[in-house]
C-alpha positions in Angstrom: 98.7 22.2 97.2 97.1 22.9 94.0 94.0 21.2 92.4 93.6 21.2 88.7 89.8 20.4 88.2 87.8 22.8 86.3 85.8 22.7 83.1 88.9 22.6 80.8 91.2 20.1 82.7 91.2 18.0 79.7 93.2 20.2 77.6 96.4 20.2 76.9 97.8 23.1 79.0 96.1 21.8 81.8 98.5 19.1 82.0 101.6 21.1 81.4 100.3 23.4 84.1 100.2 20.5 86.5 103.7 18.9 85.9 105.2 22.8 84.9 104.0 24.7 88.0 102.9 22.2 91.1 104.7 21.2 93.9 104.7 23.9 96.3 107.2 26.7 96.7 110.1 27.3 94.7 113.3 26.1 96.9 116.0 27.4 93.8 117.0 30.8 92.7 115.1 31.9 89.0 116.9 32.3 85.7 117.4 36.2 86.4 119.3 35.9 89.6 121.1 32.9 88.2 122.6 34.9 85.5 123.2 37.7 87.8 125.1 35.6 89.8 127.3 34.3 87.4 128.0 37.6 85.8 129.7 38.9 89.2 131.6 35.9 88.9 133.0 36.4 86.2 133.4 40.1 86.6 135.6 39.5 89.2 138.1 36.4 88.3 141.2 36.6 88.1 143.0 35.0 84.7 146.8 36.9 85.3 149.0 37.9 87.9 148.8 41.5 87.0 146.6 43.8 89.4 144.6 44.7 86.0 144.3 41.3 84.9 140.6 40.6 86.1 136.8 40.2 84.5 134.8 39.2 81.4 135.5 42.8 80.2 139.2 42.3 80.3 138.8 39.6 77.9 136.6 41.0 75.6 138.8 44.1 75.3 141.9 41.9 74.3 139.9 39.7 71.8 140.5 36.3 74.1 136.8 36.2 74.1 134.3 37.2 71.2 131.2 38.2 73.5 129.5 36.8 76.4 125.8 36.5 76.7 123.4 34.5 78.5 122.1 31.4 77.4 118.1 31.2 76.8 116.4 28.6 79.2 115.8 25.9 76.4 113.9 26.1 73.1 110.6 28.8 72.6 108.3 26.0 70.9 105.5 24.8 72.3 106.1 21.8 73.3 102.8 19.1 73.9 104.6 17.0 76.9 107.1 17.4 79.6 108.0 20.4 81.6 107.6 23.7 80.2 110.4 26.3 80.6 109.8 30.2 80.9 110.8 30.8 77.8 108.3 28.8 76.2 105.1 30.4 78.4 106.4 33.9 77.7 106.8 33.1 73.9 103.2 31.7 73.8 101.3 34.0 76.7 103.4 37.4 75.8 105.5 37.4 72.8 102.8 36.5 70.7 100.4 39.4 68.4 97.1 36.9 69.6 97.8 37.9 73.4 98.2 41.7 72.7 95.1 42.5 74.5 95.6 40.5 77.7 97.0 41.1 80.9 101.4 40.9 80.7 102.8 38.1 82.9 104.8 40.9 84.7 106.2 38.2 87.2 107.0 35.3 84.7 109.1 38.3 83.2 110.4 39.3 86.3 111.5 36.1 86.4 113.2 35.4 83.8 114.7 38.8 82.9 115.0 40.5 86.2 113.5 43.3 87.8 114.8 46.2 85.6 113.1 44.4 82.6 109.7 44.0 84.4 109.5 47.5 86.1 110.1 48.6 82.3 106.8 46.4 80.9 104.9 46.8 83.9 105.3 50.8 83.5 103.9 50.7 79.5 101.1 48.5 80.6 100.4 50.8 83.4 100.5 53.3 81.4 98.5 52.1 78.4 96.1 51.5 80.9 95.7 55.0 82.3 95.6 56.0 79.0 92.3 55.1 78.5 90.1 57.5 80.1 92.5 60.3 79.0 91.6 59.0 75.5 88.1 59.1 76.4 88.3 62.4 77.4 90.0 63.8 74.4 87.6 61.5 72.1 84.7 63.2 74.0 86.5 66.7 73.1 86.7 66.4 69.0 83.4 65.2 69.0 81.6 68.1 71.2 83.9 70.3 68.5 82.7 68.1 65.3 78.9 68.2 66.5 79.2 72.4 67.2 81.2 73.1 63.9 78.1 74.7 62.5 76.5 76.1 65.1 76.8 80.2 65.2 76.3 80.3 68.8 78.9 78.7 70.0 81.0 78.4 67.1 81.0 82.4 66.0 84.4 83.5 65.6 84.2 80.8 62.6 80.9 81.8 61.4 82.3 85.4 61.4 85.6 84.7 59.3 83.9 81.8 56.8 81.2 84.4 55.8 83.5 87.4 56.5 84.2 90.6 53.3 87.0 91.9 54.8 90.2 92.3 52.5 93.4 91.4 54.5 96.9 93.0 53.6 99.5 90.0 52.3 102.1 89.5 55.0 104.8 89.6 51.8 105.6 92.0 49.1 102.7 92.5 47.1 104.2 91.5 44.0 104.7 87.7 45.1 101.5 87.9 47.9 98.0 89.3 46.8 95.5 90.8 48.8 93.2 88.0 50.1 89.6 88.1 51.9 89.3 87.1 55.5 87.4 84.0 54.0 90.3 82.2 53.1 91.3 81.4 56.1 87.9 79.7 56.4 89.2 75.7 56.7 92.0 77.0 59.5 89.2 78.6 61.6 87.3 75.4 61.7 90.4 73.2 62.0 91.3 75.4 64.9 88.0 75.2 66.6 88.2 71.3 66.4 90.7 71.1 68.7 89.9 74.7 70.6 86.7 74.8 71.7 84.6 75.4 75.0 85.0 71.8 75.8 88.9 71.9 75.7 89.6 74.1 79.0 87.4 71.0 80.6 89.7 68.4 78.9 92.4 70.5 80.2 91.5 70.5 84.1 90.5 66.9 83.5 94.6 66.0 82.4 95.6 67.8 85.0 94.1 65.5 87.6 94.6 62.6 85.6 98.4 62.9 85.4 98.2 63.3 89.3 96.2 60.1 89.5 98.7 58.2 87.6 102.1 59.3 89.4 100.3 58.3 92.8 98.2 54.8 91.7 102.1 53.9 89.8 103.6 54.5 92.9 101.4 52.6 94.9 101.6 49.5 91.8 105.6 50.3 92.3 105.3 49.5 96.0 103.9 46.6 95.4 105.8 45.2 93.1 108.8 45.5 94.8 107.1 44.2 97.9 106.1 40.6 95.7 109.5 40.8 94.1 111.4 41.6 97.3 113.1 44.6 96.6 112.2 46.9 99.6 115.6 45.8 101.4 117.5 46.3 98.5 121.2 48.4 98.5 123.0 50.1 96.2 125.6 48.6 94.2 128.9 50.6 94.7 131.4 48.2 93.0 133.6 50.6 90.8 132.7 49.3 87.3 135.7 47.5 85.6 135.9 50.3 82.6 136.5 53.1 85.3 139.6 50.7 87.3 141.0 50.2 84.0 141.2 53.7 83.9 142.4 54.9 87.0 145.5 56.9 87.6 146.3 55.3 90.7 144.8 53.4 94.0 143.9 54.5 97.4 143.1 52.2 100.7 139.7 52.5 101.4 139.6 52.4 105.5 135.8 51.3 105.3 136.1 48.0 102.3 139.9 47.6 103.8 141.1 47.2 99.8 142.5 49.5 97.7 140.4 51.5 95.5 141.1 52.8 92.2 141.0 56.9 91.7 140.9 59.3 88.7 142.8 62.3 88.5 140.8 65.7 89.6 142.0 67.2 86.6 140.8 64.3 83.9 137.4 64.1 85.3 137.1 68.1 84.7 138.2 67.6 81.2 136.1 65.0 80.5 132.9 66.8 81.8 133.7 70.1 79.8 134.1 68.1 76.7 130.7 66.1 77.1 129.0 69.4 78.2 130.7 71.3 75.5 129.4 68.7 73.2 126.0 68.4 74.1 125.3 72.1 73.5 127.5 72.5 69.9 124.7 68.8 69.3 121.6 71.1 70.9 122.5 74.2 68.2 122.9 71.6 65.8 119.5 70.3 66.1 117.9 73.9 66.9 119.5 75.0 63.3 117.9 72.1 61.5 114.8 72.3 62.8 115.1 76.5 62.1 116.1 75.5 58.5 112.7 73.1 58.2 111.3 76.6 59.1 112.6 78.6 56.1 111.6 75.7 53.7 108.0 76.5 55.0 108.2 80.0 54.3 109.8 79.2 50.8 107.6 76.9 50.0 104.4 79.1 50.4 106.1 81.8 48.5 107.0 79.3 46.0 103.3 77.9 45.6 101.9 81.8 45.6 105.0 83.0 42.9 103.5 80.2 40.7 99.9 81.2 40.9 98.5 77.6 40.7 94.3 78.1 41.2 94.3 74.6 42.8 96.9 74.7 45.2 97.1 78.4 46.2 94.6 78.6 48.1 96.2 75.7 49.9 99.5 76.8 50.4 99.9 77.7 54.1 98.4 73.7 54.2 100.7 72.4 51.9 103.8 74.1 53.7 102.4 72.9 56.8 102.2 69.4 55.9 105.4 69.0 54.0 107.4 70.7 56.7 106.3 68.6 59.5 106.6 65.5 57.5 110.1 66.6 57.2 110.8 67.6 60.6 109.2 63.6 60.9 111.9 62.5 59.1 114.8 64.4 60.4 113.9 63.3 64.0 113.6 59.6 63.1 117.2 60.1 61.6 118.8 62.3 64.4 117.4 59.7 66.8 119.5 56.8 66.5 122.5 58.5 66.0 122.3 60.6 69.2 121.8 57.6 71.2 125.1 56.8 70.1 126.5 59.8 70.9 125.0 60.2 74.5 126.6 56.3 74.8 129.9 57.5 73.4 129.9 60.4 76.0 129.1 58.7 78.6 131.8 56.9 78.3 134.1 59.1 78.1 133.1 60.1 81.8 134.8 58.4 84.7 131.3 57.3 86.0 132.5 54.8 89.1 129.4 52.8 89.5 127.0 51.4 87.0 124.2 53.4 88.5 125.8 56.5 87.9 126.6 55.0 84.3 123.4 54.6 83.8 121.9 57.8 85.0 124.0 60.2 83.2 123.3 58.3 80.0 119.5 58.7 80.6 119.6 62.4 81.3 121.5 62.9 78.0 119.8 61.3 76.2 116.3 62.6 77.5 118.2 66.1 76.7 118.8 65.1 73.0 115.6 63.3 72.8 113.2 66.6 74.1 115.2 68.7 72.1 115.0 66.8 69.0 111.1 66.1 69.1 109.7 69.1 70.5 112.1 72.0 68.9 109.3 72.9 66.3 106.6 72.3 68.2 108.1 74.8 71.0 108.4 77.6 67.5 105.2 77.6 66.5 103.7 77.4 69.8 105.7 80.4 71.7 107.8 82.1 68.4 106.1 81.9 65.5 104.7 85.4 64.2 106.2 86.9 66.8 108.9 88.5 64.8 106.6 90.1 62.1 106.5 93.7 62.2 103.6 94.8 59.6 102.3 94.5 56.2 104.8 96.0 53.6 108.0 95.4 55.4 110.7 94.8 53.0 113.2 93.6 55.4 111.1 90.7 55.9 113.1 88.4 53.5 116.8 89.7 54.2 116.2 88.4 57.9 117.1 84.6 58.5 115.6 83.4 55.2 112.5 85.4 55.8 111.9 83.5 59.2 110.4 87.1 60.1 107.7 86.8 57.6 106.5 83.2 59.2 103.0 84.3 60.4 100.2 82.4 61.4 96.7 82.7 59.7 94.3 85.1 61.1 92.8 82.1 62.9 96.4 82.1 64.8 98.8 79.1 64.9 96.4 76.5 66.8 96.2 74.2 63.7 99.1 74.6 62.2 100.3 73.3 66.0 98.2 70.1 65.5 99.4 69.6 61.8 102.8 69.2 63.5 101.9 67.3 66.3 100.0 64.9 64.1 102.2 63.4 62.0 105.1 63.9 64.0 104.0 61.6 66.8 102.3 59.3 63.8 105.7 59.2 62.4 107.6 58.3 65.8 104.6 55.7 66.3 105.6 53.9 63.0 108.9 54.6 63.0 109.0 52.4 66.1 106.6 50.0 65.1 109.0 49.3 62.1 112.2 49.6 64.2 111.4 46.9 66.8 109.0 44.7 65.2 109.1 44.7 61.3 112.8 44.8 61.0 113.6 42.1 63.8 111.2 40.1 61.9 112.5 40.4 58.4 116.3 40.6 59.6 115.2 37.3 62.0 113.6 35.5 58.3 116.8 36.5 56.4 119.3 35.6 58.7 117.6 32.0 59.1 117.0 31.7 55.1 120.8 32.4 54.2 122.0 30.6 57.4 120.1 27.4 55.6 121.9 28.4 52.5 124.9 28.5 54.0 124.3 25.4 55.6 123.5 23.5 52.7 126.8 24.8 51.1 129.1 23.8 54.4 127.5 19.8 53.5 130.3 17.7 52.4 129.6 16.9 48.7 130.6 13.6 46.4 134.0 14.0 44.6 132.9 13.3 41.6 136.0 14.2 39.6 137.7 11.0 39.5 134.4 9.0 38.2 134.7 7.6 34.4 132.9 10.1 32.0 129.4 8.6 31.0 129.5 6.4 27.9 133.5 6.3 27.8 
C-alpha cells in the first residue's frame, strides 16, 4: 500500500503519482512486451496458401503494406488530471535538457522500450558516471604539468631546448628548409610536457585499475538488472529470421522442432562470406589511403608555408599543418561514418545470417571494424610510424617517396603533441558531430516537418467557390 503524505503532497504530481502509480502490483504485461508480442504475431501469420506466403515482412516486401511500427502509449504532454501514461513521465523526467543531471528512470525505460533499450542507457549512465574520477585524475595531471611548466628541476628537458644555441640541420632540401636553432621547437617542448610529465606514469597505473573497476562494478550493475527485470532465465531466440527462409534453397525436417526448416546452399553462404570479407578489406585500404593522403597534405603544407617565407606563420608551420590536418581527418571521419554504417548493413545482409542474434552480431563486429579503423588510422601513424621512415638530413629521395611521406618527422621534442593536436579535435569533432546529429537536426527537421505539415494543412482546407459570385459593383 502506498502513503502519499509528505511536505509537497499538495502539488500537482503528487496527485498524478497517486491515481498513475497506486494500487499494488502490476497484474498486466508493459508496453515493451506487448509490442513484442504482437510483432511475433504478426511475423508469423499466414495471409496465402503458398509455404512463403507468411509475416509482416512479406508484406512489406510486395508493397501491400507501407511500414509497420508501433504505436506510442498516448500523447507526450503533460497532462494536469487523469492517469499519466509512460510516455508522458519519460518525456517530462528524461527527455527533457532540465533533467540532464539527474538519475535516468532506467526501469520506466525498460518498460516502455524493452530491455535492449535500457541495458543501452543504463551502460552511458554507468559509464558517465565512472568517468568522473578518471576525469579527476587526468584534470589533476594537466594541472601538476601547468603548475611545473617553469620549473628547471623538474621541467629540464624544456628549460634545456627553450634557452638551447644549438643549430639543427632542416629535415628537407636546404633550399625550401633553412637551418633552424633548437629553440624553435620551444612551444612543442612545453606542449609536450603538459601532457608528459612525471605525473602521467601515475595517471597511467591509476587507468589501468580504473578500467578494471568498471568491467567488474558494470557486471555486477548488469546482474542486477537483469535480476529486477527478470532476465536471468532467459533463452535464445533461434527462429530462423523471415529474410533468411525467403532465401533458402530448400527445407529439411528438423527431428528436434518436428517442422521443416529452411537451408542455404554450402556453396552460397561461401560466396557470400568471401565477398563481405573481400569488401571489408578493399573499404579498410580505402580508408588507410585517405587517411595516408591527409598525411602528405601535412607535409605539403609545411613545405608550402616554409617555400613562402611568411615571418608570421613560419615559425608556426609544423602547428598549422598539425591543426589543419587533423581538422580534416575530423571531417573525413564524420563523412566516412555514416556511409559505412550502411555498408556494414548492406553486407550484412547479404549474409545468410539464420537468427536475429547472429544478424545482429556480425553487423556490430563490422561495423566496430570500420569504426576503429576510421577513427584511430592517424592516430596509430603518428603514434607508432611517423619519422620512422626518415633516413638523415640531406636526403634527396625524401620527396620522390609517397609524396614525401618519408620526410614526415616529428620535432626534436618527438611526436607527443602533435599526438594530442590530433586527438583533440578529432574527438571534439566526433563530440559535436553527434551532438548535431541526434539532437540539433531531429530538432530542426521535427520544427520543419510540423511548420510545412500546418502549411499543408491549411492548403488541404476546403475553400469558398467563389467563381460563380456576381463581380462587385456589376
Amino acid at each position: 500500500m502506498c502513503i502519499f503524505y509528505g511536505p509537497g503532497m499538495r502539488k500537482t504530481v503528487f496527485r498524478h503519482l497517486k491515481v498513475t502509480v497506486s494500487g499494488g502490483v502490476p497484474e498486466t504485461a508493459t508496453r515493451a512486451e506487448s509490442i513484442w508480442v504482437l510483432v511475433e504475431i504478426m511475423n508469423k501469420t499466414r495471409f496465402g496458401q503458398r509455404p512463403s506466403e507468411y509475416g509482416i515482412y512479406k508484406l512489406l516486401k510486395e508493397k501491400v503494406f507501407i511500414d509497420s511500427y508501433p504505436l506510442h502509449d498516448g500523447p507526450y504532454e503533460w497532462t494536469d488530471n487523469g492517469h499519466l501514461n509512460d510516455r508522458q513521465l519519460l518525456a517530462r523526467y528524461w527527455g527533457s535538457f532540465k533533467c540532464l543531471y539527474k538519475i535516468q528512470p532506467i526501469h520506466q525505460i525498460e518498460r516502455y522500450y524493452g530491455p535492449e533499450y535500457a541495458f543501452y542507457f543504463a551502460c552511458y549512465g554507468f559509464y558517465v558516471k565512472m568517468l568522473i574520477p578518471a576525469a579527476v585524475i587526468s584534470v589533476l595531471c594537466v594541472t601538476f604539468g601547468l603548475v611545473t611548466l617553469k620549473m628547471q628541476r623538474i621541467n629540464t628537458p624544456s628549460e634545456e631546448i627553450c634557452y638551447s644555441k644549438m643549430i639543427i640541420c632542416p629535415t628537407c632540401h636546404f633550399h625550401t628548409c633553412k637551418f633552424e636553432r633548437l629553440s624553435a621547437s620551444c612551444f612543442f617542448s612545453y606542449l609536450t610536457y603538459l601532457f608528459n610529465n612525471p605525473a602521467t606514469v601515475a595517471m597511467s597505473c591509476m587507468i589501468s585499475f580504473w578500467s578494471t573497476a568498471f568491467m567488474e562494478f558494470w557486471q555486477r550493475n548488469q546482474a542486477s538488472l537483469m535480476l529486477r527485470w527478470n532476465l536471468m532465465s532467459i533463452e535464445v531466440d533461434t527462429t530462423a529470421r523471415p529474410q533468411f527462409a525467403e532465401k533458402a534453397s530448400y527445407n529439411v525436417y528438423s527431428e528436434i522442432t518436428g517442422k521443416l526448416e529452411p537451408m542455404i546452399a554450402l556453396n552460397k553462404i561461401i560466396y557470400a562470406y568471401v565477398l563481405t570479407t573481400s569488401t571489408m578489406i578493399l573499404l579498410v585500404l580505402v580508408m588507410i589511403s585517405a587517411f595516408f593522403g591527409v598525411m602528405i597534405y601535412k607535409v605539403s603544407m609545411s613545405y608550402l608555408i616554409l617555400e613562402f617565407d611568411i615571418p608570421a606563420i613560419k615559425d608556426y608551420n609544423q602547428m598549422i599543418a598539425s591543426f589543419t590536418g587533423a581538422m580534416i581527418s575530423a571531417c573525413l571521419i564524420q563523412a566516412l561514418t555514416t556511409g559505412f554504417k550502411k555498408l556494414a548493413m548492406w553486407l550484412t545482409n547479404i549474409e545468410y545470417h539464420r537468427t536475429q542474434s547472429q544478424f545482429d552480431y556480425s553487423f556490430i563486429y563490422k561495423n566496430y571494424a570500420l569504426s576503429f579503423v576510421n577513427n584511430y588510422s592517424s592516430v596509430f601513424y603518428i603514434a607508432f610510424f611517423k619519422g620512422k621512415f626518415f633516413t638523415h638530413p640531406g636526403d634527396l629521395q625524401h620527396r620522390s617517396y609517397f609524396g614525401g611521406l618519408k620526410s614526415d618527422v616529428c620535432s626534436p621534442t618527438g611526436c607527443i603533441a602533435d599526438l594530442s593536436i590530433n586527438l583533440m579535435v578529432i574527438l571534439s569533432a566526433n563530440i559535436f558531430g553527434r551532438m548535431v546529429f541526434t539532437a540539433i537536426f531531429p530538432y530542426i527537421y521535427t520544427r520543419v516537418n510540423a511548420m510545412v505539415k500546418r502549411v499543408y494543412d491549411y492548403d488541404q482546407l476546403p475553400k469558398p467557390q467563389e467563381f460563380q459570385l456576381p463581380v462587385s459593383g456589376s
